[in-house]
C-alpha positions as a printed Julia matrix, in Angstrom:
554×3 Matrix{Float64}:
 18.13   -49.47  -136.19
 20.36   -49.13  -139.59
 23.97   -50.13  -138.86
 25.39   -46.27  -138.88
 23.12   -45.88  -135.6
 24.31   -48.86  -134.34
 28.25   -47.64  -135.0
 27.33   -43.89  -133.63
 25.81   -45.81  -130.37
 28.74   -47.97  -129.71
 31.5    -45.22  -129.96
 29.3    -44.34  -126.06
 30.27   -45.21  -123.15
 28.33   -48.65  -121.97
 28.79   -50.25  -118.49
 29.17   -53.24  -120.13
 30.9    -54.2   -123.7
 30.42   -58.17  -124.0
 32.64   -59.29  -126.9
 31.2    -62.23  -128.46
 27.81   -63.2   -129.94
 27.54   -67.16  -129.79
 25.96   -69.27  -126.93
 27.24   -67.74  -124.01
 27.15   -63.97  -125.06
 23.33   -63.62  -126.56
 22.49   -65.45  -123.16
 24.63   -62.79  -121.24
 23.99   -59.46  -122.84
 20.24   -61.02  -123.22
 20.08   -61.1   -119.41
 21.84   -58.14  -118.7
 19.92   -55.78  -121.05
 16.82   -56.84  -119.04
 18.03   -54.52  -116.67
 17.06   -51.03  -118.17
 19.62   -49.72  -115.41
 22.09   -50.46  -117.46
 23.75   -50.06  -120.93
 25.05   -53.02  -122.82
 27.36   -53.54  -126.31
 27.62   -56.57  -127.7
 30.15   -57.04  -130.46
 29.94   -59.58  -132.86
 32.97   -60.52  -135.59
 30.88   -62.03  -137.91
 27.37   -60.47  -139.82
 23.72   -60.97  -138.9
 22.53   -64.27  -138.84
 20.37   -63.83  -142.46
 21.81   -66.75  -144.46
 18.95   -69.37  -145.38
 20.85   -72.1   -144.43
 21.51   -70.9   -140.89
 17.64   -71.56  -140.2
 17.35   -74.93  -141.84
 18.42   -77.79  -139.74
 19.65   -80.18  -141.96
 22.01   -77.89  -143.78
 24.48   -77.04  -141.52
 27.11   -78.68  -143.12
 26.44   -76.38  -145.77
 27.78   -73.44  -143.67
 31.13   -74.88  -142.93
 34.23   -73.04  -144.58
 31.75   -70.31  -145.22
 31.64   -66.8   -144.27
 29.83   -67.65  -140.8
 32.63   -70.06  -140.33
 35.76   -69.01  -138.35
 37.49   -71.59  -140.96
 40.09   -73.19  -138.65
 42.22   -75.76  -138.63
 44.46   -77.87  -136.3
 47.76   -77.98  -136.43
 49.36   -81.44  -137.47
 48.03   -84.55  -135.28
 50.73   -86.69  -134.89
 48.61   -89.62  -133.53
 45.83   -88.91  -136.35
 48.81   -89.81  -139.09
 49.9    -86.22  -139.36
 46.85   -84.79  -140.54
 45.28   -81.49  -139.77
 41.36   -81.38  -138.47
 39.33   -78.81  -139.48
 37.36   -77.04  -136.64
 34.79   -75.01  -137.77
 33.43   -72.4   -135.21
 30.46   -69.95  -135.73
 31.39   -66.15  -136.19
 27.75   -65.08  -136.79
 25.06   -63.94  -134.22
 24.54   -66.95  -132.38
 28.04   -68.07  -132.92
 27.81   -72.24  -132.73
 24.53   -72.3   -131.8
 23.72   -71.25  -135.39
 26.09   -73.38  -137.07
 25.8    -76.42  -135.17
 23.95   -79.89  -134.96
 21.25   -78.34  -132.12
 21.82   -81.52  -129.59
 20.66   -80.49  -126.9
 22.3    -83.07  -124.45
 22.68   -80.98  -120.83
 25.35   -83.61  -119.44
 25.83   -85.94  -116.74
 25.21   -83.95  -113.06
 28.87   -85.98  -111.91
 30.65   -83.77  -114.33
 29.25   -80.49  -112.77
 29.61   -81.7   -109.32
 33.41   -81.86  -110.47
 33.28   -78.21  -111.62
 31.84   -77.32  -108.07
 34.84   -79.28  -106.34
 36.71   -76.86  -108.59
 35.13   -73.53  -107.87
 32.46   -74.01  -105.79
 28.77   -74.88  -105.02
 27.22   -72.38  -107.37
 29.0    -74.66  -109.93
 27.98   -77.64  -108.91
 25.04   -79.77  -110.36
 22.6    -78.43  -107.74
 23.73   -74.93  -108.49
 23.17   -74.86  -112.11
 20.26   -77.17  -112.4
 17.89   -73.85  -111.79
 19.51   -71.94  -114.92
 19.37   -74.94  -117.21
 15.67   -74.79  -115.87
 15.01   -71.23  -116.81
 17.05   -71.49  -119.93
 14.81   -74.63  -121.21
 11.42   -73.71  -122.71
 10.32   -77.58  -123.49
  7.45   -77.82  -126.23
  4.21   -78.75  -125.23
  3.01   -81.91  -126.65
  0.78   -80.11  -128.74
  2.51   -77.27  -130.86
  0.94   -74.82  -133.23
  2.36   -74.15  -136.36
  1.69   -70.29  -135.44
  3.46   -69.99  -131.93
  5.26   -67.37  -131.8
  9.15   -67.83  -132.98
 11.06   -65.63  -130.97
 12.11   -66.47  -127.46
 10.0    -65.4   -124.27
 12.12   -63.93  -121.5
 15.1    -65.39  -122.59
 14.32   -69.09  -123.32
 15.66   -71.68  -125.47
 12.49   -73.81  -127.31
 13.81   -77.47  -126.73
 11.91   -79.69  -129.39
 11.03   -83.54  -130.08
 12.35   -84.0   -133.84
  9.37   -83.23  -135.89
 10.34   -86.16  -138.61
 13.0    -88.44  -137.76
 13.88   -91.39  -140.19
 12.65   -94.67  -139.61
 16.35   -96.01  -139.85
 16.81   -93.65  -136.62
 14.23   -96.49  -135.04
 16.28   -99.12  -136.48
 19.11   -98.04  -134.49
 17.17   -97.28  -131.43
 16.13  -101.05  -131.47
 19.35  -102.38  -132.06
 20.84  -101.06  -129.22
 18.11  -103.46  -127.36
 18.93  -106.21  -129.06
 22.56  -105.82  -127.8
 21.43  -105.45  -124.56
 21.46  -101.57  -123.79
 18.61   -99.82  -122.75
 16.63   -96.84  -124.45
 16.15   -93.94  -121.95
 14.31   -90.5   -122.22
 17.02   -87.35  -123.16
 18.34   -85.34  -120.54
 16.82   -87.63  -117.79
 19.02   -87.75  -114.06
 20.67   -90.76  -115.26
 21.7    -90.73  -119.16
 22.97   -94.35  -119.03
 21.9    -95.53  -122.14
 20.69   -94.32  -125.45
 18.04   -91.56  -126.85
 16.14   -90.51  -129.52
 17.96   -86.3   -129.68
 16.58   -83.56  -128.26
 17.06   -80.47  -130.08
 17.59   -76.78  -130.28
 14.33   -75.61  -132.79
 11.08   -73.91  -132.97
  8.61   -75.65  -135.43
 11.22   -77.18  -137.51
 13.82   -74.32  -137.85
 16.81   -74.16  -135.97
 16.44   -71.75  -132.28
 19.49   -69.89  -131.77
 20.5    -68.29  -128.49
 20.31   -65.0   -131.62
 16.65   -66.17  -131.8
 16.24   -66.86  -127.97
 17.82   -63.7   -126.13
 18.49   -60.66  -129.21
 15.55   -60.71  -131.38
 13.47   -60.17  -128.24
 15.71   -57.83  -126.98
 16.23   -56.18  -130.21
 14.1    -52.41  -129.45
 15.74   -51.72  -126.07
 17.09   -49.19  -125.91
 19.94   -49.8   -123.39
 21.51   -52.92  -126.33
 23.58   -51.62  -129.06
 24.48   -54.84  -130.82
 27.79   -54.03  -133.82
 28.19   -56.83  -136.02
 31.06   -56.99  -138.61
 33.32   -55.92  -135.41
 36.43   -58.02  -134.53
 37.5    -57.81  -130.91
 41.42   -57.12  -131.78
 42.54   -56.16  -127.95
 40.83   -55.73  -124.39
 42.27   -52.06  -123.54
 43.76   -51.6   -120.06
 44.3    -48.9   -117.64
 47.15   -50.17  -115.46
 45.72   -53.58  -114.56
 42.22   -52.32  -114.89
 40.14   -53.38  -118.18
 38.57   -49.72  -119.7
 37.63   -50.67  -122.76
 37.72   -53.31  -125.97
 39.3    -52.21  -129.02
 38.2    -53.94  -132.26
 37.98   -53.46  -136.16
 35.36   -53.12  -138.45
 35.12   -51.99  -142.31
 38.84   -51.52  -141.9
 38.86   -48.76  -138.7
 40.11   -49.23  -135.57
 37.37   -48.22  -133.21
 37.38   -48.4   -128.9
 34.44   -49.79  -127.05
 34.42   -47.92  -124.08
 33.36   -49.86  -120.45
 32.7    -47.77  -117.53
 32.05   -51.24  -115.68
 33.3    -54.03  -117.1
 33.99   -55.89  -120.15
 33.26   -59.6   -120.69
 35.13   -61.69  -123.02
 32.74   -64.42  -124.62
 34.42   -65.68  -127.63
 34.49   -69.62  -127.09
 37.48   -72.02  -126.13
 39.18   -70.77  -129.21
 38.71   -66.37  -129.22
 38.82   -65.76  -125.93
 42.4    -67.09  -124.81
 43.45   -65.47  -128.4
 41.89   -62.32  -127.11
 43.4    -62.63  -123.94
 47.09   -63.3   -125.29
 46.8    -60.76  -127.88
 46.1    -58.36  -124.85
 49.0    -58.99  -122.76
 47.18   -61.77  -120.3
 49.35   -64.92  -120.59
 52.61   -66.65  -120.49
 54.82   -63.93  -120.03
 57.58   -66.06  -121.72
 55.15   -66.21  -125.04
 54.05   -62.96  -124.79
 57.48   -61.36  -124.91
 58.67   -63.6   -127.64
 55.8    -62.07  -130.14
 56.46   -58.69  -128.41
 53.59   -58.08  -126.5
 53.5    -55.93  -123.42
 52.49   -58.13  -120.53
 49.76   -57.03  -118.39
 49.54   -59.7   -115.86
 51.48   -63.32  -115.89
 48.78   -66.15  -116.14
 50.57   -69.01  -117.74
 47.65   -71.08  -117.91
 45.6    -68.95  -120.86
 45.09   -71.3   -123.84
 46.13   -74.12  -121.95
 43.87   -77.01  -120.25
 42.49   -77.81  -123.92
 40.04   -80.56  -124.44
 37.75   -81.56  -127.07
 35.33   -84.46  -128.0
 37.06   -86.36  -130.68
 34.61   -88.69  -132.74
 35.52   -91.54  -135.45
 32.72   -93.29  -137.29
 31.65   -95.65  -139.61
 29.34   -95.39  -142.57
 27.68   -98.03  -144.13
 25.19   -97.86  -147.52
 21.9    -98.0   -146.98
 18.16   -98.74  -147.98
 16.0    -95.77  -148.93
 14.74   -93.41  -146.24
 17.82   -91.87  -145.62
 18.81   -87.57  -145.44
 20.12   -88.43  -149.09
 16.62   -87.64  -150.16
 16.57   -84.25  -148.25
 16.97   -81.56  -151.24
 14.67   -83.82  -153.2
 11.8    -80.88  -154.33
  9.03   -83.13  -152.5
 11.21   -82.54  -149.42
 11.69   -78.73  -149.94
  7.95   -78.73  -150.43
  7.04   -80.22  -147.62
  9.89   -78.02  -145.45
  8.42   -74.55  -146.98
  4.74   -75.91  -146.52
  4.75   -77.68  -142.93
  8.12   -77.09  -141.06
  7.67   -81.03  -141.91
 10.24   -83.94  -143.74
 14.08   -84.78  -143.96
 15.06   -81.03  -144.22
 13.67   -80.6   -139.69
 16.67   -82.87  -139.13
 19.65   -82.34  -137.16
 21.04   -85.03  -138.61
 22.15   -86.6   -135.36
 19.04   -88.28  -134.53
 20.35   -90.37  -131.68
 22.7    -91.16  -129.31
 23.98   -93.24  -126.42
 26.43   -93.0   -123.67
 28.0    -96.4   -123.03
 31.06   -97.3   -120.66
 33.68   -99.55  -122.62
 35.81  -100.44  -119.37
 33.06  -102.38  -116.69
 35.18  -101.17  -114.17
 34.01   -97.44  -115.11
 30.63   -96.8   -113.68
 30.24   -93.54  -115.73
 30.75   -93.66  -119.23
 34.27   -92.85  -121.15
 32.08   -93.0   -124.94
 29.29   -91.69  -126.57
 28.29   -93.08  -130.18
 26.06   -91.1   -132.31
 23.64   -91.86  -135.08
 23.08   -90.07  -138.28
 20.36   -91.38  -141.04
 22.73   -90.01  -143.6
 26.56   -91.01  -145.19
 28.0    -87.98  -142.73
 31.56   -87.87  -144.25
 34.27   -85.38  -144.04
 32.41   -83.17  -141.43
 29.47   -83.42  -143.86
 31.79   -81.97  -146.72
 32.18   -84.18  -148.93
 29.23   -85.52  -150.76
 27.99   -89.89  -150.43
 25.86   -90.44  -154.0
 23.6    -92.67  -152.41
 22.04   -93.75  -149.23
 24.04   -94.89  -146.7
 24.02   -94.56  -142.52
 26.48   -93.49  -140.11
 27.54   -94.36  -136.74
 30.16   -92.54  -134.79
 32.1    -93.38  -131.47
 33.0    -90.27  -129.78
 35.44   -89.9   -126.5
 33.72   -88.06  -123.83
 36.73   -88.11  -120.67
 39.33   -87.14  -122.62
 43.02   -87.37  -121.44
 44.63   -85.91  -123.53
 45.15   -81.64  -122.94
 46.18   -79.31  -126.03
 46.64   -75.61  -126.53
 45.66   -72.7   -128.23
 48.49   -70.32  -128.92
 49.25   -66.96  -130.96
 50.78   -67.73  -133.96
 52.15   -63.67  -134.22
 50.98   -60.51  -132.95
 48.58   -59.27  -135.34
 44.94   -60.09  -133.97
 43.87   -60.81  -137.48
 45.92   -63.95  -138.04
 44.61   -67.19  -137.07
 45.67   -68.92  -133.69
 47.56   -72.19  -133.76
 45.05   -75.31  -132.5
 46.81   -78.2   -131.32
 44.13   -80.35  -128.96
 46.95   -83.03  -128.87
 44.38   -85.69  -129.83
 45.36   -89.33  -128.4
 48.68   -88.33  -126.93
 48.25   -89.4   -123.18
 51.19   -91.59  -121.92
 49.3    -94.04  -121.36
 46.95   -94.5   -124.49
 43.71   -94.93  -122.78
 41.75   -91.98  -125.48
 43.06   -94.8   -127.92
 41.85   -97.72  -126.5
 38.69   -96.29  -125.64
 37.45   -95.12  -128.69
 38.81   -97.82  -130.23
 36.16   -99.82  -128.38
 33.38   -97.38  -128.99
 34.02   -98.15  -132.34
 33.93  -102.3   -131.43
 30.31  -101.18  -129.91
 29.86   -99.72  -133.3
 30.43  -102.7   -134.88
 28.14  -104.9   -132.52
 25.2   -102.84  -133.35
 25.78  -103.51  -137.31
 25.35  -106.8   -137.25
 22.13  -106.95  -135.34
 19.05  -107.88  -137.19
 17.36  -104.05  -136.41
 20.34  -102.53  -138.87
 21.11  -105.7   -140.84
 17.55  -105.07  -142.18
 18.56  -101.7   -143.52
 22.09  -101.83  -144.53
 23.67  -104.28  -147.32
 27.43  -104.2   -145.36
 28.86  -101.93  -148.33
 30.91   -99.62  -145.89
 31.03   -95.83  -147.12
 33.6    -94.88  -144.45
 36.59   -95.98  -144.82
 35.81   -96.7   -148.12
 36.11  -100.9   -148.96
 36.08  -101.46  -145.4
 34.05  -104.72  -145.55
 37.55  -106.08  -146.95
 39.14  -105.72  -143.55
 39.09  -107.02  -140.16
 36.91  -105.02  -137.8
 40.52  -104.08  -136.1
 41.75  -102.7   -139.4
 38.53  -100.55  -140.09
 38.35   -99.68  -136.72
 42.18   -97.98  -137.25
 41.71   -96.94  -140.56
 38.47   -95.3   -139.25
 40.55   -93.32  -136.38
 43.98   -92.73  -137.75
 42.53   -91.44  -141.15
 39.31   -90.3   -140.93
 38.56   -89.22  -137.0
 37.43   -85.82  -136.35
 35.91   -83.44  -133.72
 32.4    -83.29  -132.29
 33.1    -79.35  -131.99
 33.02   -79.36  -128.23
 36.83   -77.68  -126.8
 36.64   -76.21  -123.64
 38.92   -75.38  -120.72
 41.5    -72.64  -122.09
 40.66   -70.3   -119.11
 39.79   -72.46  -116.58
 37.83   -71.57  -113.73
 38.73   -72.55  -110.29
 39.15   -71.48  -106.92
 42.76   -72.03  -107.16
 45.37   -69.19  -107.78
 46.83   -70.97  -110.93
 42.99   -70.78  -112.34
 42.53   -67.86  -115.44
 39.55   -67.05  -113.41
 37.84   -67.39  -110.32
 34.41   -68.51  -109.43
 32.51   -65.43  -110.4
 34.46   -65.15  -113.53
 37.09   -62.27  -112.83
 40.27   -63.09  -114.75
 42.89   -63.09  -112.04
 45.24   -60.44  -111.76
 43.66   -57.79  -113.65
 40.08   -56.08  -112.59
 36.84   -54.99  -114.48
 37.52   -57.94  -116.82
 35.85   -61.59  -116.51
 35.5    -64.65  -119.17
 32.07   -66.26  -120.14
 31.79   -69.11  -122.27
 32.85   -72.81  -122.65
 36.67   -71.69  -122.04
 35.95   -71.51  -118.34
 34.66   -74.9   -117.94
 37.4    -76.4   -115.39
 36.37   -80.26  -117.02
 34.64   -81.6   -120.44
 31.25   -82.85  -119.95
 29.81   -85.66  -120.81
 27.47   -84.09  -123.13
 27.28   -81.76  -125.48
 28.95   -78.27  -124.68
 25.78   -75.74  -126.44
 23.7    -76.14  -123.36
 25.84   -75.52  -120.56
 27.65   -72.37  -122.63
 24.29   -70.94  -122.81
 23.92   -71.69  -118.92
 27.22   -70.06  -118.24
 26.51   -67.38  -120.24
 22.77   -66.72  -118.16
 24.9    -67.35  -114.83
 27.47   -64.5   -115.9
 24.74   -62.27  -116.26
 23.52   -62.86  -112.58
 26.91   -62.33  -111.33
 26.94   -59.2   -112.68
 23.72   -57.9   -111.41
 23.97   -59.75  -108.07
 20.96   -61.9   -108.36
 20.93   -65.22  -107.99
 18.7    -67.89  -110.2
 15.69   -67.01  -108.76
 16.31   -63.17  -109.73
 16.33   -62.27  -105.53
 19.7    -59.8   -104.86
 22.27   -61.69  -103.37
 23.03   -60.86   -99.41
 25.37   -58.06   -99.6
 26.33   -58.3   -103.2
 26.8    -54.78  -105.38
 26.86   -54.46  -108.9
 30.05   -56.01  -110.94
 31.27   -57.32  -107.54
């Protein structure tokens, strides 16, 4: 379908308009379309997902501050030494899931036992296990280099890294040798650390664009409008009609005879929201923007995983060699080499206070000098391990910074501001762990103690890198969440079926609902949320059976 077709079919009516093409939103208008019954448009900000890099793992660095990139940054972090941290977000079909890392790391079941103590069973780890069941499509141990590349009924292909680095072993064995175990990925207790799961199909990065609307891509009942920013959810009385957004420069309306679903990520949709008159009354009548209903706590409840590494030179083996031509060879000819990686090849969850049975850090592993968010360029090989706060205290905001929908929001996560410092202290000991595992033999064998990041570091105490490592150079894993909280309780921006309170035909679908941060990574669960949403809608449950009593969009 040419993109005039797709324009002419989106000026109709649809039951549903889902705004919002990332994790959550391929998942949901994937899993609504399946339903012939009814009509779905799915608008999408950013273009088609067609850039090279967007398929080839280890380059997604490369698509930071480009035009698949929302491009944002933080506003001053007074604890980070003023600076401002760039948060790059996907606006592209797929959204993050085509920009990011592809970790899949589901969580701990704790955490979403705490979002059913929030809003419910259905929430809970029990509830969702099913849908992170049906989303996973696990590779077998054999896989042919001709399987087919799209997703099948909606799945997401969760791979084995076809060609991790050796120094990815390395690091693997020394977290033996200072006593911490090695356990399988996404196992019922994640205590310990793991060789990544990730998010790809014979080497190439698998989307939720590749999973749920490239199979979905001839029904007839999906329009799907790219180039099409969401600029206001239109409202009759209280009751959402429609979604108005631009696109080559016209102001177009989305029509929704049912409802409309705001998917835009911890970031879009409490913009969207705002922009639309659902928030703060007092903020919304200082920009001038008719209030629709008073829900004070849109863009608030802000938390993100913030990370602070080390980087260390290297012996050879390392993602330095990756645009080498023998490795582009060997990518183009065999899905095979340094170019398959997600550059994260392993983590570990680890608690830094024994008096915490669950852990407070995660560190990371990357076979490569992973500096500046993978901006700015190591000559040489080096290795990089990160510490990253997973229970953070610490709450920020997103807020309008005017009125017009096409300026940026202000992004303050507030990093390491609780009273009592404990974000500080922890991370500060992820980074001792850090430490620890340098000096054992496995990574002593590999490295020559030349630290990368921050730059002379082997010149300071570990306490002085460890600070210089935080205050200057920390950063964010890309995980916020929790700027339209869900809950059961009235002060909640939705409820437990998603309905933003106060208004009707209108609910929220992505990570902004999540009531906590997981200890995880957030791709998985959005994509769960996203599948969930859909079964709301149609009043199914996992299983697909009509829920007792249920209707449709109740």
């Amino acid at each position: 379908m040419s993109r005039d077709e797709r324009a002419g079919r989106a000026g109709q009516p649809h039951d549903y308009v889902v705004v919002g093409a990332g994790s959550a939103g391929a998942a949901l208008a994937g899993r609504l379309s399946a339903d012939p019954s009814v009509s779905v448009l799915l608008l999408e900000a950013g273009p088609r997902d067609t850039k090279t890099e967007i398929h080839i793992p280890a380059a997604f660095s490369k698509l930071f501050r480009s035009e698949v990139d929302w491009d944002y940054d933080t506003e001053p972090q007074e604890h980070l030494g003023g600076r401002r941290v760039f948060w790059p977000r996907g606006r592209v079909l797929g959204g993050c899931s085509s920009v990011n890392a592809m970790m899949w790391v589901r969580g701990f079941p704790e955490d979403y036992d705490a979002w059913g103590e929030a809003a419910g069973a259905g929430w809970s780890w029990a509830g969702l296990l099913p849908y992170f069941e049906r989303v996973e499509r696990v590779a077998p141990a054999v896989v042919r280099d001709n399987d087919d590349a799209t997703g099948r009924d909606g799945t997401v292909h969760v791979d084995d890294q076809r060609s991790p680095s050796p120094h990815t072993r390395a690091y693997l064995t020394a977290a033996e040798q200072v006593g911490l175990s090695v356990v399988p990925g996404n196992g019922r207790d994640q205590r310990g650390f793991s060789r990544t799961q990730v998010s790809q199909h014979r080497g190439s990065r698998f989307s939720t664009a590749d999973a749920y609307l490239k199979p979905a891509r001839k029904r007839p009942n999906l329009t799907v409008v790219t180039d099409a920013q969401a600029t206001r959810v239109v409202f009759d009385g209280t009751r959402a009609v429609g979604v108005e957004y631009a696109r080559g420069g016209v102001t177009r309306v989305a029509q929704a005879r049912r409802e409309v679903v705001l998917s835009g990520g911890a970031v879009n949709t409490p913009q969207l929201l705002m922009l639309s008159g659902v928030g703060d009354r007092a903020e919304l009548d200082g920009l001038g923007i008719p209030v629709v209903v008073h829900s004070p706590e849109v863009g608030k409840n802000l938390r993100d995983h913030l990370m602070a590494v080390l980087a260390v030179e290297a012996s050879e083996g390392t993602l330095f060699l990756a645009e080498k031509p023998r490795e582009l060879a060997a990518y183009l000819a065999r899905r095979r080499g340094m170019l398959t990686s997600n550059v994260g090849e392993a983590y570990g969850f680890v608690s830094t206070d024994p008096s915490v049975d669950l852990p407070d850090v995660e560190l990371i592993f990357a076979p490569v000098g992973f500096i500046g968010e993978g901006l700015i360029a190591h000559d040489g090989h080096a290795i990089t391990l990160g510490a990253i706060l997973v229970q953070p205290e610490s709450t920020g905001t997103i807020s309008l910074a005017s009125a017009d929908p096409l300026d940026k929001p202000l992004i303050d996560p507030r990093y390491l501001s609780d009273p009592e410092g404990k974000d500080r202290a922890a991370l500060l000991a992820g980074l001792g762990v850090c430490e620890e595992l340098l000096v054992t033999p496995a990574l002593r064998a590999v490295t020559n103690g030349a630290f990368v990041q921050p730059a002379g570091g082997e010149e300071l105490t570990r306490a002085q890198r460890d600070e210089v490592a935080l205050v200057d150079h920390a950063h964010t894993l890309y995980h916020p969440v929790g700027t339209a909280r869900m809950g059961s309780d009235a002060g909640s921006v939705v409820d437990e079926k998603l309905r933003v309170r106060g208004v009707t035909g209108l609910r929220v679908a992505d990570a902004s609902v999540m009531p906590t941060i997981i200890r995880g990574h957030t791709n998985a669960p959005a994509i769960v949320i996203g599948e969930k949403a859909a079964d709301l809608l149609l009043g199914v449950d996992a299983a697909g059976h009509r829920v007792a009593s249920a209707r449709m969009g109740v």
